[in-house]
mmCIF file as gemmi writes it, N, C-alpha and C atoms, coordinates in Angstrom:
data_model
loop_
_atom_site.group_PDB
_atom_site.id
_atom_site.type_symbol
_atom_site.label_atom_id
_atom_site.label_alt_id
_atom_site.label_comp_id
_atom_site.label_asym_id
_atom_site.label_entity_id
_atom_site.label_seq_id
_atom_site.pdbx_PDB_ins_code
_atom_site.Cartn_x
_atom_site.Cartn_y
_atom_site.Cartn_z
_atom_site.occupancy
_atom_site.B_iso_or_equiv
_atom_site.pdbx_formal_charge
_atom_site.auth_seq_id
_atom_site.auth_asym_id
_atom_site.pdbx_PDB_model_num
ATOM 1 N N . UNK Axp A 1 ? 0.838 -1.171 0 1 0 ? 1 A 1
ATOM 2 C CA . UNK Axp A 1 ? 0 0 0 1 0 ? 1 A 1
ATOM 3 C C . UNK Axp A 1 ? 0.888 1.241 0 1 0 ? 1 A 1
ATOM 4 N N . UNK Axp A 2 ? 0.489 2.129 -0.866 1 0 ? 2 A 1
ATOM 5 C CA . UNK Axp A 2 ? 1.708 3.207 -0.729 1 0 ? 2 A 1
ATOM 6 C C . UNK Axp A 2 ? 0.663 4.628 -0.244 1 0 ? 2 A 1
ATOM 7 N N . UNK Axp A 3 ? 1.51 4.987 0.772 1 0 ? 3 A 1
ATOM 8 C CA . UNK Axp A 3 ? 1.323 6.519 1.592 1 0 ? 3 A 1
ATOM 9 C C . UNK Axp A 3 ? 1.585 7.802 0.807 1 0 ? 3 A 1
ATOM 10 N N . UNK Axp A 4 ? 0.342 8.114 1.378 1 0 ? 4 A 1
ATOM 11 C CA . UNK Axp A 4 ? 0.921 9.564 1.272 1 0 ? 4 A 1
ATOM 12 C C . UNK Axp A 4 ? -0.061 10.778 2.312 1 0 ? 4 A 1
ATOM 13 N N . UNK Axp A 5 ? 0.39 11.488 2.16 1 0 ? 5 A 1
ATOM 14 C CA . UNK Axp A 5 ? 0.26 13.099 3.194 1 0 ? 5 A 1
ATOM 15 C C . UNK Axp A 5 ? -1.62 12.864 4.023 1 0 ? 5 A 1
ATOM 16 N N . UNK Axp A 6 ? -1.24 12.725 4.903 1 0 ? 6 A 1
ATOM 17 C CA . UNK Axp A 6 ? -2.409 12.596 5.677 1 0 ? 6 A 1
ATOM 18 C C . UNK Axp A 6 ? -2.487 14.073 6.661 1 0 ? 6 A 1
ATOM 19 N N . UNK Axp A 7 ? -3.724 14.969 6.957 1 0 ? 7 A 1
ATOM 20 C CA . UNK Axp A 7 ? -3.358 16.387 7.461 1 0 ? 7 A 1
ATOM 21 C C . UNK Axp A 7 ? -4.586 16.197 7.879 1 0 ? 7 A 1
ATOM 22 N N . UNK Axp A 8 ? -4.847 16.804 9.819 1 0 ? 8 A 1
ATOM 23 C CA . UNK Axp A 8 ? -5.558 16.234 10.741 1 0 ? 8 A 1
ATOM 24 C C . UNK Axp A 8 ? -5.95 17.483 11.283 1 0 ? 8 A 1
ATOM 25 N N . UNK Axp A 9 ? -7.098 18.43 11.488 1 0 ? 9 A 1
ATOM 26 C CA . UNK Axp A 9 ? -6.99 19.452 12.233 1 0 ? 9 A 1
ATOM 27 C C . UNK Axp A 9 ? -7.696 19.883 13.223 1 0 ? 9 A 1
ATOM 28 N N . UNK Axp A 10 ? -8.045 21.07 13.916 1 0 ? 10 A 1
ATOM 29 C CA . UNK Axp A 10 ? -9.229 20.521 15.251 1 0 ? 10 A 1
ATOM 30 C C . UNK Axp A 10 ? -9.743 21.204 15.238 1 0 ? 10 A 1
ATOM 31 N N . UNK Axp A 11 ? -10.53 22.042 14.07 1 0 ? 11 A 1
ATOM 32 C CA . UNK Axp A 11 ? -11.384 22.215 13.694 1 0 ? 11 A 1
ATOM 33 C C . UNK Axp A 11 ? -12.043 22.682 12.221 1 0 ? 11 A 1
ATOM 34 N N . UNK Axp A 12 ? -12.828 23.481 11.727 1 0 ? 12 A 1
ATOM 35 C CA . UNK Axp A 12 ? -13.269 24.037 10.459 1 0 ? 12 A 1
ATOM 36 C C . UNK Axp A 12 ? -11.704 24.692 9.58 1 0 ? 12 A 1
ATOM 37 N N . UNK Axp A 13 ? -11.43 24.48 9.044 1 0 ? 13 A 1
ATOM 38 C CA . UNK Axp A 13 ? -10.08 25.137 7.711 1 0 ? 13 A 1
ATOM 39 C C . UNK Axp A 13 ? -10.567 26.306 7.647 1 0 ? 13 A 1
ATOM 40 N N . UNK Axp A 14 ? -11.566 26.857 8.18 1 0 ? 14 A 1
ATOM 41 C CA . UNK Axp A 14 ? -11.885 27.951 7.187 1 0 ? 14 A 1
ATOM 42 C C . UNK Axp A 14 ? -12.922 28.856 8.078 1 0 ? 14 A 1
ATOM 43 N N . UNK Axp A 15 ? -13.011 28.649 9.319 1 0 ? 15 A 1
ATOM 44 C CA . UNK Axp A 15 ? -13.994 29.5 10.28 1 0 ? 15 A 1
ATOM 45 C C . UNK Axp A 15 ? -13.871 30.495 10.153 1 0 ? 15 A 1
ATOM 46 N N . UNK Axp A 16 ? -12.441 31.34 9.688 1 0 ? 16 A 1
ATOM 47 C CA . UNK Axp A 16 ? -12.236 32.518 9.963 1 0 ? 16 A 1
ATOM 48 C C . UNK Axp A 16 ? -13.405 33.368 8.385 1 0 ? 16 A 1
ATOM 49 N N . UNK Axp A 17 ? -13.559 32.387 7.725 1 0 ? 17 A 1
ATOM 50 C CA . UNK Axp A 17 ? -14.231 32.929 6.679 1 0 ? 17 A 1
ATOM 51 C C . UNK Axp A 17 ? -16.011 32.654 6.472 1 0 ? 17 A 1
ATOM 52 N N . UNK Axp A 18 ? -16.337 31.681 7.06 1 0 ? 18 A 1
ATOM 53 C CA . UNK Axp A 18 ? -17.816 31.056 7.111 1 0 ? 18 A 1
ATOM 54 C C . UNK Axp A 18 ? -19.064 31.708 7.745 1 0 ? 18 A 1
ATOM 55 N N . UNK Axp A 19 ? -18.094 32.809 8.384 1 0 ? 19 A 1
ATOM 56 C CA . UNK Axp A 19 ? -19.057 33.915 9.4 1 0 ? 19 A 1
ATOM 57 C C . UNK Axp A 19 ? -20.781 34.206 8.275 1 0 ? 19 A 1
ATOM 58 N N . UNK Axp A 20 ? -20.018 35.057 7.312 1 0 ? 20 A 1
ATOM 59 C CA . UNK Axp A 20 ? -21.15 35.319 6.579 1 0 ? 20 A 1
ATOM 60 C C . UNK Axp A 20 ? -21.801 34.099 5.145 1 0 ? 20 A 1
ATOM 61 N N . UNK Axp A 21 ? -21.174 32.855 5.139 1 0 ? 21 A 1
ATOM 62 C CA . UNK Axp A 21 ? -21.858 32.61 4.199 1 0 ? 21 A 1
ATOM 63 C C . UNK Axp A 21 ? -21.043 32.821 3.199 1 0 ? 21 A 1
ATOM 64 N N . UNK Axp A 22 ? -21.431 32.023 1.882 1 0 ? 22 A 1
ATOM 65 C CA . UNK Axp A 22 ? -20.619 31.758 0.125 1 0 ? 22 A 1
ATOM 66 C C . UNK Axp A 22 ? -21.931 31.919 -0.735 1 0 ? 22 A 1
ATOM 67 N N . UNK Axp A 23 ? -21.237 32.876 -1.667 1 0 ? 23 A 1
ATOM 68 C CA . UNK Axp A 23 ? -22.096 32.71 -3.532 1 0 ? 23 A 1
ATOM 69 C C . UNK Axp A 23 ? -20.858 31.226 -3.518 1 0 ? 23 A 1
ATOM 70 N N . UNK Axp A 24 ? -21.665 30.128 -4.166 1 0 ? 24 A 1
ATOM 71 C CA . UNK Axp A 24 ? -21.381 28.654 -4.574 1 0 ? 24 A 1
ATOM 72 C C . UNK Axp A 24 ? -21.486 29.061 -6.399 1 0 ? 24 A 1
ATOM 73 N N . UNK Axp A 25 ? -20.874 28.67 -7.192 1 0 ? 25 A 1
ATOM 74 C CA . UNK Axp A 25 ? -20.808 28.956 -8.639 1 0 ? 25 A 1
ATOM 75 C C . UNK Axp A 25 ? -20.439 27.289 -8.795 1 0 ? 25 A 1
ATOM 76 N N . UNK Axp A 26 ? -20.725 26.827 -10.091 1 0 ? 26 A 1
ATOM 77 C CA . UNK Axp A 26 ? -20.572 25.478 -10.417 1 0 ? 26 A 1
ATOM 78 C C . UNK Axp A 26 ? -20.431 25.134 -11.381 1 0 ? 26 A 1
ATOM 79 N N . UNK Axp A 27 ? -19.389 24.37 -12.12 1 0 ? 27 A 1
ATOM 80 C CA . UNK Axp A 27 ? -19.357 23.441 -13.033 1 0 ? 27 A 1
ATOM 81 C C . UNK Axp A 27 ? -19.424 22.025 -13.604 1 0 ? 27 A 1
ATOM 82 N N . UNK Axp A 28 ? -20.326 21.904 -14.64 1 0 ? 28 A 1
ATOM 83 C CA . UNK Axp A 28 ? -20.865 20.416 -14.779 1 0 ? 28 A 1
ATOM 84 C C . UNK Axp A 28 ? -20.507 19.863 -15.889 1 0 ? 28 A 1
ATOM 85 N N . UNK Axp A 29 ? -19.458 18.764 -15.873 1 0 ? 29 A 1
ATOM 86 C CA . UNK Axp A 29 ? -19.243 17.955 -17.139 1 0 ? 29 A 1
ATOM 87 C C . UNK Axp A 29 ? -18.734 16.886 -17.178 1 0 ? 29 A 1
ATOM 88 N N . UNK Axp A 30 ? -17.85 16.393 -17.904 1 0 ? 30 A 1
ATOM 89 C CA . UNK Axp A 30 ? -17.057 14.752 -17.878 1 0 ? 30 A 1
ATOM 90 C C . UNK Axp A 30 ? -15.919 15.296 -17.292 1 0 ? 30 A 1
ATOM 91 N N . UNK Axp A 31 ? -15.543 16.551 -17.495 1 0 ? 31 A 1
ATOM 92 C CA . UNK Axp A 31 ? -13.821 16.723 -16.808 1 0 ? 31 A 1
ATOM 93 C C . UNK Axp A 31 ? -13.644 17.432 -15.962 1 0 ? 31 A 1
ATOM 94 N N . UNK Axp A 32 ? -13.141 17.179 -15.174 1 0 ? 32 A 1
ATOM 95 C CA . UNK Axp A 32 ? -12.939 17.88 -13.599 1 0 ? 32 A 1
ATOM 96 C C . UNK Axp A 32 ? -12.351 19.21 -14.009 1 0 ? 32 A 1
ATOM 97 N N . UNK Axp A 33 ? -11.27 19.337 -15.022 1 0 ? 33 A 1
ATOM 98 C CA . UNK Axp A 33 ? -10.526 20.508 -14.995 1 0 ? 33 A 1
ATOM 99 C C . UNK Axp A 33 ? -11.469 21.48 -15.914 1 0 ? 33 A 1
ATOM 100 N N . UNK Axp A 34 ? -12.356 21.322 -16.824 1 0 ? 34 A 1
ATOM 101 C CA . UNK Axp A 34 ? -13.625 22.134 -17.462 1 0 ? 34 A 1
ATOM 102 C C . UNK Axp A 34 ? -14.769 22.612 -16.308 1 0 ? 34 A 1
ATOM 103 N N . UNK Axp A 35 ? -14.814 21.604 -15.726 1 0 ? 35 A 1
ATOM 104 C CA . UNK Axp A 35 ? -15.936 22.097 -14.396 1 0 ? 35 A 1
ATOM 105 C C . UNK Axp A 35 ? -15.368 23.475 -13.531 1 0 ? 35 A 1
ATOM 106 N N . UNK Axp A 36 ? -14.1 22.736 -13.323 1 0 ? 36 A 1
ATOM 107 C CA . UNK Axp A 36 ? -13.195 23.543 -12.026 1 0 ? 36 A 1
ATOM 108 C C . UNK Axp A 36 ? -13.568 25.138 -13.271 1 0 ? 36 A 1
ATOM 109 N N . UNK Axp A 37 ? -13.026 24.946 -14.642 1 0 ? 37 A 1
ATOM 110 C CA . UNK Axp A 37 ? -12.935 26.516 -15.1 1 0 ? 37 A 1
ATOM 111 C C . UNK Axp A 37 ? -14.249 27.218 -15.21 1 0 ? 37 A 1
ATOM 112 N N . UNK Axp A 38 ? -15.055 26.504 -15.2 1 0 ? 38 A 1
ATOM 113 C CA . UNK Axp A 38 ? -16.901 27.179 -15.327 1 0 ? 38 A 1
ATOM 114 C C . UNK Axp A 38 ? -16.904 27.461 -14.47 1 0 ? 38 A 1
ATOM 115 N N . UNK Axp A 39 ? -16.674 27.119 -12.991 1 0 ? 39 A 1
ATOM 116 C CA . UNK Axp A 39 ? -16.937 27.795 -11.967 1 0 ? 39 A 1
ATOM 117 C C . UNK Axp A 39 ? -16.159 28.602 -11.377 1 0 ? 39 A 1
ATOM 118 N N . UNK Axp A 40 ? -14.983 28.996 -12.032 1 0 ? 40 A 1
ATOM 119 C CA . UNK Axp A 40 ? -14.329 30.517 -11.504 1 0 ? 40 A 1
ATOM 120 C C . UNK Axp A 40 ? -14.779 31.189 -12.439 1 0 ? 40 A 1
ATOM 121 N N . UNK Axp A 41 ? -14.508 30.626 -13.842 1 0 ? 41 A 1
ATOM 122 C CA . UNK Axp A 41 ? -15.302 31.652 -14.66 1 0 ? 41 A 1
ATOM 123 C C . UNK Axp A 41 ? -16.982 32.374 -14.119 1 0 ? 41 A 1
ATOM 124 N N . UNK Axp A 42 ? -17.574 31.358 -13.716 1 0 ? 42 A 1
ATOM 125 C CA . UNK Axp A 42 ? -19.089 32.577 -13.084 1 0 ? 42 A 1
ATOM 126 C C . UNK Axp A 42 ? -18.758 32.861 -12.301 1 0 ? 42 A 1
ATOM 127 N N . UNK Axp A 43 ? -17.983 32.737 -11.196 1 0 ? 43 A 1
ATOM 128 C CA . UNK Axp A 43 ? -17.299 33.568 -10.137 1 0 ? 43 A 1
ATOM 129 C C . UNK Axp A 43 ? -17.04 35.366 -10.874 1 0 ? 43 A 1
ATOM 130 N N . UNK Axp A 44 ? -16.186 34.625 -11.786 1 0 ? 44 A 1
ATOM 131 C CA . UNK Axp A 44 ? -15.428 36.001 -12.218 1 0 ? 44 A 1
ATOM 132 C C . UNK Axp A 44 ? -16.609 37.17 -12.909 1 0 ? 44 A 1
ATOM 133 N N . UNK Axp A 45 ? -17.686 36.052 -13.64 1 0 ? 45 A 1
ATOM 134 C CA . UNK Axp A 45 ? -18.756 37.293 -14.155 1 0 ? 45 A 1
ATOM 135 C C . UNK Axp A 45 ? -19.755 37.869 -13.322 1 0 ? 45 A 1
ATOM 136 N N . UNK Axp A 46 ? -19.997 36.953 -12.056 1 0 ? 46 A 1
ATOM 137 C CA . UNK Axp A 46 ? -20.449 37.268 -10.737 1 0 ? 46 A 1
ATOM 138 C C . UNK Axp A 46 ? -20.212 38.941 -10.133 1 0 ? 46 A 1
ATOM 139 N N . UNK Axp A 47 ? -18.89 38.462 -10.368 1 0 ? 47 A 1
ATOM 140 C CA . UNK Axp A 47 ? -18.233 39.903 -9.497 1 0 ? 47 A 1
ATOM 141 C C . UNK Axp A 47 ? -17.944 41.123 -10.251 1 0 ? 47 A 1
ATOM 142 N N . UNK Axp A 48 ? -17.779 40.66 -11.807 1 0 ? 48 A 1
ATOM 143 C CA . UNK Axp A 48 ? -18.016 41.934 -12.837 1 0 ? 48 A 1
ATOM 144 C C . UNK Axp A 48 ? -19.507 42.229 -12.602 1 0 ? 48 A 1
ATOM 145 N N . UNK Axp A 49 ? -20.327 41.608 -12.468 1 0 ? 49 A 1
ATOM 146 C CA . UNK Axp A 49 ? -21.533 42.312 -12.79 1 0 ? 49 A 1
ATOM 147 C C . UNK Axp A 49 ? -22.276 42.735 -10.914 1 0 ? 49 A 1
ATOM 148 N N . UNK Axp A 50 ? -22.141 42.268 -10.451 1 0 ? 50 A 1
ATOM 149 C CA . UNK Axp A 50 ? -22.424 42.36 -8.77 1 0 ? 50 A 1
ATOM 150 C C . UNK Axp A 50 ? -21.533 43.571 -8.597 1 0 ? 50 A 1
ATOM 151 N N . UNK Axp A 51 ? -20.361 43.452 -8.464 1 0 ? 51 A 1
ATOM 152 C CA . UNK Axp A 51 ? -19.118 44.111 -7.736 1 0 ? 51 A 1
ATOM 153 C C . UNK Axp A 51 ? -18.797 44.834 -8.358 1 0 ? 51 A 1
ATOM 154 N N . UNK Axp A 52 ? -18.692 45.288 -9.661 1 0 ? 52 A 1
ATOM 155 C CA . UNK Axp A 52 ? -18.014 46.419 -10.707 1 0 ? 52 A 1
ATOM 156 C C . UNK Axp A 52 ? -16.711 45.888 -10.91 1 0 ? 52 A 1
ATOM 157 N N . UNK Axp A 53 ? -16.147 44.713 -10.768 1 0 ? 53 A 1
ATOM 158 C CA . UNK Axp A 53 ? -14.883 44.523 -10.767 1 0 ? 53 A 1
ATOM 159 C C . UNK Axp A 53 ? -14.401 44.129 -12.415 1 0 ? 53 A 1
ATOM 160 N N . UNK Axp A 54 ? -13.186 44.791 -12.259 1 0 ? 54 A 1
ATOM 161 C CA . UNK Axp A 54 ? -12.427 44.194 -13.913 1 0 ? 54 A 1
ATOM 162 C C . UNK Axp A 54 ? -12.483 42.353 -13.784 1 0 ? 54 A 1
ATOM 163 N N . UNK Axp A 55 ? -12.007 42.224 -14.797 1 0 ? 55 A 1
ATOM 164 C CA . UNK Axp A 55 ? -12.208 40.532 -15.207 1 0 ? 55 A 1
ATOM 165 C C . UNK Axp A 55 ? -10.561 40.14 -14.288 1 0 ? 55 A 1
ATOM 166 N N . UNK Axp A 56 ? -9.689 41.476 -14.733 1 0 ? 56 A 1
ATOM 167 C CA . UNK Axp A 56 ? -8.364 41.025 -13.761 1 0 ? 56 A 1
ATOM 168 C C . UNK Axp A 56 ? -8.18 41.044 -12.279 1 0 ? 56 A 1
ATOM 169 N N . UNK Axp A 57 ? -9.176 42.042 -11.707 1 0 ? 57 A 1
ATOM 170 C CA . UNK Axp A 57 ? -9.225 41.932 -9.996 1 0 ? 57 A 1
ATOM 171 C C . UNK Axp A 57 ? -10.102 40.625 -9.623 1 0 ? 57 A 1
ATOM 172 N N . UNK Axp A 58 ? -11.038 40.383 -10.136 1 0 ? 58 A 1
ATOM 173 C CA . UNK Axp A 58 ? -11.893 39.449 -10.212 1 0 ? 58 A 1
ATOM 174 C C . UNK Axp A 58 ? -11.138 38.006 -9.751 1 0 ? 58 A 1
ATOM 175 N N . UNK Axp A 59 ? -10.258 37.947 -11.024 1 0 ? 59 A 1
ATOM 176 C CA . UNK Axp A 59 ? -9.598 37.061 -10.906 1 0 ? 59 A 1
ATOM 177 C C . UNK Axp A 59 ? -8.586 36.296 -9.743 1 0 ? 59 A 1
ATOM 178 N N . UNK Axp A 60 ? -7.676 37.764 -9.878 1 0 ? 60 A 1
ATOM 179 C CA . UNK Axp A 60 ? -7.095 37.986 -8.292 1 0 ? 60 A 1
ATOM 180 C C . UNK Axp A 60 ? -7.624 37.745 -6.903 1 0 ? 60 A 1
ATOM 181 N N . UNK Axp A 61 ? -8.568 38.049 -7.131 1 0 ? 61 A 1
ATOM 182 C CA . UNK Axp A 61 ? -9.488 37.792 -5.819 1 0 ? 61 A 1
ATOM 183 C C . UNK Axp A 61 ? -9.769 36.498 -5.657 1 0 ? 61 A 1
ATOM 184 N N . UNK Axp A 62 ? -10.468 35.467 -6.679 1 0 ? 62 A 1
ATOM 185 C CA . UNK Axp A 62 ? -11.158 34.335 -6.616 1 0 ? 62 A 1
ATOM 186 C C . UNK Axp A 62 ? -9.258 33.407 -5.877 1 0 ? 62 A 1
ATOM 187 N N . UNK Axp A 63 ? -8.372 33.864 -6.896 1 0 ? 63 A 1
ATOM 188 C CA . UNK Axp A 63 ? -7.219 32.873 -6.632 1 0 ? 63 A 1
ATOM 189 C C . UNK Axp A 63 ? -6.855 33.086 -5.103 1 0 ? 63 A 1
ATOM 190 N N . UNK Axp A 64 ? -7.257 34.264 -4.34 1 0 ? 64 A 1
ATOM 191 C CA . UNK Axp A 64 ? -6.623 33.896 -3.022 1 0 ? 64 A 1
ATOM 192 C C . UNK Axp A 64 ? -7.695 34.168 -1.804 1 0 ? 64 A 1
ATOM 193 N N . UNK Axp A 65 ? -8.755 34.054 -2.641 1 0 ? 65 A 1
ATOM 194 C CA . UNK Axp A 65 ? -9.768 33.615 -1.517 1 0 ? 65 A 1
ATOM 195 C C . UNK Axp A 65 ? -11.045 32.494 -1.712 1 0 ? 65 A 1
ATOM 196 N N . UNK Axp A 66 ? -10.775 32.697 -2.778 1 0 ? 66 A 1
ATOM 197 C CA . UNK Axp A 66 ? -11.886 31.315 -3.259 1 0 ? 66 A 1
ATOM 198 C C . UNK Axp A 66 ? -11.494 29.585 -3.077 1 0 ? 66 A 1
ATOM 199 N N . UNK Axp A 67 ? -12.746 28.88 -3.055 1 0 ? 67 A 1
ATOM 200 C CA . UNK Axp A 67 ? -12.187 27.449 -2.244 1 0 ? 67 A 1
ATOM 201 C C . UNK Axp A 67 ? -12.962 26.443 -3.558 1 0 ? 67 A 1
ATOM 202 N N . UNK Axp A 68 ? -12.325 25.775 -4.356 1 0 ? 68 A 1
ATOM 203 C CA . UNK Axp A 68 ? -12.39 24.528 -5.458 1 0 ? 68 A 1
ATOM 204 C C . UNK Axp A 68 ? -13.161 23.361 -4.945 1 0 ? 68 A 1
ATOM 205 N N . UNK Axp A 69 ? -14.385 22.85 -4.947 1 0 ? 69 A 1
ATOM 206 C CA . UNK Axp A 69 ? -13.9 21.089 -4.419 1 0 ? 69 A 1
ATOM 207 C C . UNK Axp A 69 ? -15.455 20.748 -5.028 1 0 ? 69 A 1
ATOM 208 N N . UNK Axp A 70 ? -14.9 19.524 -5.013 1 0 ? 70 A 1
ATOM 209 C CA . UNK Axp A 70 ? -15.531 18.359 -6.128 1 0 ? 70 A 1
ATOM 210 C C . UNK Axp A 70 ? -17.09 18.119 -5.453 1 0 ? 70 A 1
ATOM 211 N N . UNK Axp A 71 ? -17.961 18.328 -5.938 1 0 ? 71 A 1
ATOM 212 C CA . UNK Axp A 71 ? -19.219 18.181 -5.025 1 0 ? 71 A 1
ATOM 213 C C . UNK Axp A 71 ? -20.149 16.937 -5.213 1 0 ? 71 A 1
ATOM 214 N N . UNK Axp A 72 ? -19.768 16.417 -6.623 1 0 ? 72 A 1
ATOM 215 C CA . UNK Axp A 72 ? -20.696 15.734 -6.651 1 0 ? 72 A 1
ATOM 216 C C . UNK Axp A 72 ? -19.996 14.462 -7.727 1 0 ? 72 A 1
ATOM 217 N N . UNK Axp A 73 ? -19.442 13.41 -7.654 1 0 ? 73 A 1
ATOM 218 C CA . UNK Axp A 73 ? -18.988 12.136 -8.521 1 0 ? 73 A 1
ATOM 219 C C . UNK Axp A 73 ? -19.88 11.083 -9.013 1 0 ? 73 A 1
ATOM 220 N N . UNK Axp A 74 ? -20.98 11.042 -8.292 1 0 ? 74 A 1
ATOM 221 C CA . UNK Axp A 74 ? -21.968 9.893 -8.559 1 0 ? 74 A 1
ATOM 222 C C . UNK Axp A 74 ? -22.846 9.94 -9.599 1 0 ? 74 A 1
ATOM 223 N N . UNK Axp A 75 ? -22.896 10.904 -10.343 1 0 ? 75 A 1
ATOM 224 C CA . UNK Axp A 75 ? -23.572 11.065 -11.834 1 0 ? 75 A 1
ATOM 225 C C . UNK Axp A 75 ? -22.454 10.938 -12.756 1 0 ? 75 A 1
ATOM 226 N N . UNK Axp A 76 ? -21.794 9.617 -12.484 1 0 ? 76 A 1
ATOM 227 C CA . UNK Axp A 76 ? -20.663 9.608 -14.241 1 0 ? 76 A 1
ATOM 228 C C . UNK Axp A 76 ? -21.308 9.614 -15.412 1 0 ? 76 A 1
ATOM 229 N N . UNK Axp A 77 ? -20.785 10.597 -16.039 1 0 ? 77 A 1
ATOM 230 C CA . UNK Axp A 77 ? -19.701 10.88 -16.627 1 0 ? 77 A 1
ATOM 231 C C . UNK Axp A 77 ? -19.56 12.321 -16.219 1 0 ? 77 A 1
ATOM 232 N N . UNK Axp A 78 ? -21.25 12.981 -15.781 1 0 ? 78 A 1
ATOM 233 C CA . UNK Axp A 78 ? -21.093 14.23 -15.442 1 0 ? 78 A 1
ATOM 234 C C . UNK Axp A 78 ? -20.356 14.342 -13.525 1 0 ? 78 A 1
ATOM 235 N N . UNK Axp A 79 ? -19.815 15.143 -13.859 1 0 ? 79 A 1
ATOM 236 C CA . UNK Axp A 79 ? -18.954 15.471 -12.214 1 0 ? 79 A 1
ATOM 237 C C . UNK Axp A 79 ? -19.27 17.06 -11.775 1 0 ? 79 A 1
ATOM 238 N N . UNK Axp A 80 ? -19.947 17.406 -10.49 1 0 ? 80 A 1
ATOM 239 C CA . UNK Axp A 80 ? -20.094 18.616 -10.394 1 0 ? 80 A 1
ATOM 240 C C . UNK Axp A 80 ? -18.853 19.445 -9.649 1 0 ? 80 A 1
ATOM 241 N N . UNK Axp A 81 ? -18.087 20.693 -9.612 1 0 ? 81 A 1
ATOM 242 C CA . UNK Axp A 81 ? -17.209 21.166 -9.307 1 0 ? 81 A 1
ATOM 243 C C . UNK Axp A 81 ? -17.828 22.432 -8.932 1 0 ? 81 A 1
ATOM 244 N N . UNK Axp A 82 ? -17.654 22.966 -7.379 1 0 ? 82 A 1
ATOM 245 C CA . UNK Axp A 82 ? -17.717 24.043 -7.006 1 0 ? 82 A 1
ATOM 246 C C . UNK Axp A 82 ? -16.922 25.066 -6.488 1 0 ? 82 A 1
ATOM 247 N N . UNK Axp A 83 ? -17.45 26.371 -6.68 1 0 ? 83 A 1
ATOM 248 C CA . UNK Axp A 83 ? -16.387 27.51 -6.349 1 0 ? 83 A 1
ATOM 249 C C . UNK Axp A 83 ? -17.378 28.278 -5.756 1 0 ? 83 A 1
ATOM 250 N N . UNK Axp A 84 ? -16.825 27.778 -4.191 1 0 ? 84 A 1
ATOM 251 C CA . UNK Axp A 84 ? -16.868 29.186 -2.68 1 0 ? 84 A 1
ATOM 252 C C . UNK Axp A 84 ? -16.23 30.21 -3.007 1 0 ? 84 A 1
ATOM 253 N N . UNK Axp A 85 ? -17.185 31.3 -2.853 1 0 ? 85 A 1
ATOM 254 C CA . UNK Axp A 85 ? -16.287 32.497 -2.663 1 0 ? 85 A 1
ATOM 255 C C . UNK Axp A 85 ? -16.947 33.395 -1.207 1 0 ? 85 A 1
ATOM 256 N N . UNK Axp A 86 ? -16.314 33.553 -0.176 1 0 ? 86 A 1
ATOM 257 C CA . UNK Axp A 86 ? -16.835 33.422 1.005 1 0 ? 86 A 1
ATOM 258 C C . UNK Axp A 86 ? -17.378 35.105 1.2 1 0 ? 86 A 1
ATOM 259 N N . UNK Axp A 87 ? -18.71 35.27 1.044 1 0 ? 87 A 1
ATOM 260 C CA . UNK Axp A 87 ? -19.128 36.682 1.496 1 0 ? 87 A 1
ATOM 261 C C . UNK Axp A 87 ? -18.394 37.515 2.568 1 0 ? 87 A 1
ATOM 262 N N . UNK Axp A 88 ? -17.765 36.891 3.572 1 0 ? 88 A 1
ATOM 263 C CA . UNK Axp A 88 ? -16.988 37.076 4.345 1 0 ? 88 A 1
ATOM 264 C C . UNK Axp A 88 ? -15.746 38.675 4.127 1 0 ? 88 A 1
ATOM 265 N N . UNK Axp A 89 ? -15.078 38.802 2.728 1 0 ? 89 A 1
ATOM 266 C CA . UNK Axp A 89 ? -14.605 39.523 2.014 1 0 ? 89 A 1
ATOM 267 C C . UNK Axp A 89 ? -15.39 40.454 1.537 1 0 ? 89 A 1
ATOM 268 N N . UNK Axp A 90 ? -16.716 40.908 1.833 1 0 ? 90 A 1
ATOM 269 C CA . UNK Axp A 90 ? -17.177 42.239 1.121 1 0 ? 90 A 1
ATOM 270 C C . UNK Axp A 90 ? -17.845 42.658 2.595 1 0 ? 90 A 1
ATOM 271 N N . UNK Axp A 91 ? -17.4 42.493 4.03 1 0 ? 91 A 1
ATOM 272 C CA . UNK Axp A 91 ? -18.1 42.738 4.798 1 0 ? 91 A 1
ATOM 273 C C . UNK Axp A 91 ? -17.091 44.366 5.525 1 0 ? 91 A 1
């Protein structure tokens, strides 16, 4: 059996951000890495059209506060992929 990186913690990853709540954006298809881009991409038009933001702050923003993860595997071939972006940041 081969190991690897096991990471244990004692509590939420992310409390400091969950206070207020996430816009969830999503992508749905056969490939994880097309899903993953639909859902920063509506992230990113989210916040142009919500926020007034350029497509380049937008961006900036999603990469160091936004959270990726796989939501849903059990409909193969389609796989759902979501993008948190934690309201937390416009408070």
């Amino acid at each position: 059996m081969k190991y690897r990186p096991v990471v244990s913690t004692s509590g939420p990853v992310t409390r400091h951000l969950d206070g207020a709540g996430y816009e969830v954006f999503t992508g749905v298809g056969p490939d994880l890495m097309t899903g993953a881009r639909q859902a920063v991409e509506g992230a990113i038009d989210w916040l142009g059209r919500t926020r007034n933001l350029p497509a380049e702050q937008a961006y900036m923003l999603c990469s160091v506060c936004g959270d990726l993860r796989i939501s849903e595997v059990v409909d193969a071939p389609n796989w759902v992929v979501s993008f948190y972006l934690p309201r937390i940041i416009f408070e």
